[in-house]
C-alpha positions in Angstrom: 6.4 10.3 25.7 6.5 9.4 22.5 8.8 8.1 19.4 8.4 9.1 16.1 10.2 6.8 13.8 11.2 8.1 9.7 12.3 6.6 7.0 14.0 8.4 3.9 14.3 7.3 0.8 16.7 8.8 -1.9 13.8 11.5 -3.0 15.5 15.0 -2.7 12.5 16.9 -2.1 13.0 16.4 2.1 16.3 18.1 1.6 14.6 21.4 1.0 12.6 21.4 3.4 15.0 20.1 6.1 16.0 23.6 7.1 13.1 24.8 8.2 12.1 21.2 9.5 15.0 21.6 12.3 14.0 25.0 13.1 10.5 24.1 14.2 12.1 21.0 16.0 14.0 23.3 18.2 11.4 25.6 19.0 9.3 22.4 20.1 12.4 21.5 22.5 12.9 25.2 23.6 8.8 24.6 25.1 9.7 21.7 26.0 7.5 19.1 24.3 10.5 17.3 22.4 13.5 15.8 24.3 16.0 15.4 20.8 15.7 14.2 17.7 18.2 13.0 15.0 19.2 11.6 12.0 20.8 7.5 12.5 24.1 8.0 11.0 23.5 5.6 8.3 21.0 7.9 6.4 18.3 5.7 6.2 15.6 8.0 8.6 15.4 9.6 12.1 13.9 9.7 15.3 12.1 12.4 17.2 11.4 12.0 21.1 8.4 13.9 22.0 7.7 14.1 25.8 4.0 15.6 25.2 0.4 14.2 24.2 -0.3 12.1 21.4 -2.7 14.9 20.2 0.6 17.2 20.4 2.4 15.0 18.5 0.0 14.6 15.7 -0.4 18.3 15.8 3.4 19.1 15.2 3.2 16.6 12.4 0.4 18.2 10.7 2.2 21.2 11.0 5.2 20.6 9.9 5.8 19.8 6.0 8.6 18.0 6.2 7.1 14.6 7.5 4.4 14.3 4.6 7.6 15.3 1.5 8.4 13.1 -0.7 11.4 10.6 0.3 9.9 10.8 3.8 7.9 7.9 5.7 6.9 8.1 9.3 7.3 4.3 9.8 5.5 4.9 13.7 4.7 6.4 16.2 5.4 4.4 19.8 4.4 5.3 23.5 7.3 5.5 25.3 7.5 5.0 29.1 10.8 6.3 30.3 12.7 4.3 33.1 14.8 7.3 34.1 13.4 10.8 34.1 15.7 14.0 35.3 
């Protein structure tokens, strides 16, 4: 697994493509290769739990416009190994 941690900033351009940003999120959980993701409630980013390879993950976040927008920072990108699996 891994985490992918973002920052935002105040730049309004991530807005517009936020949309379409969740829609390819879901389709990545609907295969399987992310476990959830979210906004922290404060505003200040979000965190995406993918449960595939590294090379998936970098792939997703090629594709996906949203985490190269203005206002947007991936801050990192962690190996997770998960103490309790279903």
């Amino acid at each position: 697994m891994f985490v992918v941690e973002l920052s935002f900033s105040g730049h309004p351009a991530r807005l517009e493509l936020r949309p379409r940003h969740r829609e390819l999120l879901a389709e990545l959980h609907d295969r399987g290769e992310v476990l959830d993701a979210g906004p922290f409630p404060d505003g200040t980013g979000s965190m995406v739990i993918f449960t595939t390879t590294r090379e998936r993950v970098d792939e997703a976040l090629a594709a996906d416009p949203y985490f190269a927008a203005e206002g947007v920072a991936v801050v990192s990108i962690r190996e997770l190994t998960p103490l309790f699996r279903d």
